[in-house]
N, C-alpha and C positions, 0 to 999 in steps of 0.2 A: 669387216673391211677396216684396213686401217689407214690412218689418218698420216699423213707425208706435209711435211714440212713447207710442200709447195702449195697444198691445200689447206684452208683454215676450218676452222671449228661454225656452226651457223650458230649465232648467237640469235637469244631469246629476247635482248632487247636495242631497239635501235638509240642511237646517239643523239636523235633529234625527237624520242619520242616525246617529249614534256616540253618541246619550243611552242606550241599554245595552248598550254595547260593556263584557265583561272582560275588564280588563289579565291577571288574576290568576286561577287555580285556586282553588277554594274550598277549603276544610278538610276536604270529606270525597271531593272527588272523587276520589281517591288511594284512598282505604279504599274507595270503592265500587267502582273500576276495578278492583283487586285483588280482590277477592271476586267479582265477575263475571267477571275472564279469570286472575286465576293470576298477573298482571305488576305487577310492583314497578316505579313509575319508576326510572331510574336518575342524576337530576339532584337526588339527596336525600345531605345531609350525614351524617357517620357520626351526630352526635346525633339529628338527623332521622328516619332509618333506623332507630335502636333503640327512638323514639319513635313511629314507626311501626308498628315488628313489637308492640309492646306495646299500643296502641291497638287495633288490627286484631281482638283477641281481646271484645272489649267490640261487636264489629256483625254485622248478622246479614243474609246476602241468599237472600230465596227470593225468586227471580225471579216477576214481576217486583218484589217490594218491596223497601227497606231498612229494617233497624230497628235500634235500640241497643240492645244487650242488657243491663238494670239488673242483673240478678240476680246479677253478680259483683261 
């Protein structure tokens, strides 16, 4: 079959397909990943890491929720 001028070609990618692509990890998926399995990334800088373990005591996971814990 051929293809006519009035008809286009189906393209294999759309033009919005990367409008919500994340480059980037958000800020709490670390603390939430943590509190759900136990594992600490390991691509976290020493201030990171101390920023981290100190964070981690302020959130709370009962599965399946998260919460911040104000009360400290």
């Amino acid at each position: 079959m051929e293809v006519t001028q009035e008809e286009q070609e189906v393209k294999d990618e759309f033009s919005d397909e990367s409008l919500l692509f994340v480059a980037t990890r958000s800020w709490f998926t670390d603390i939430a990943n943590y509190k759900a399995t136990g594992v600490i990334q390991q691509d976290l800088y020493w201030n990171q890491w101390k920023k981290f373990l100190h964070d981690i005591h302020f959130y709370v996971w009962d599965d399946p929720h998260f919460f911040q814990n104000w009360s400290r």
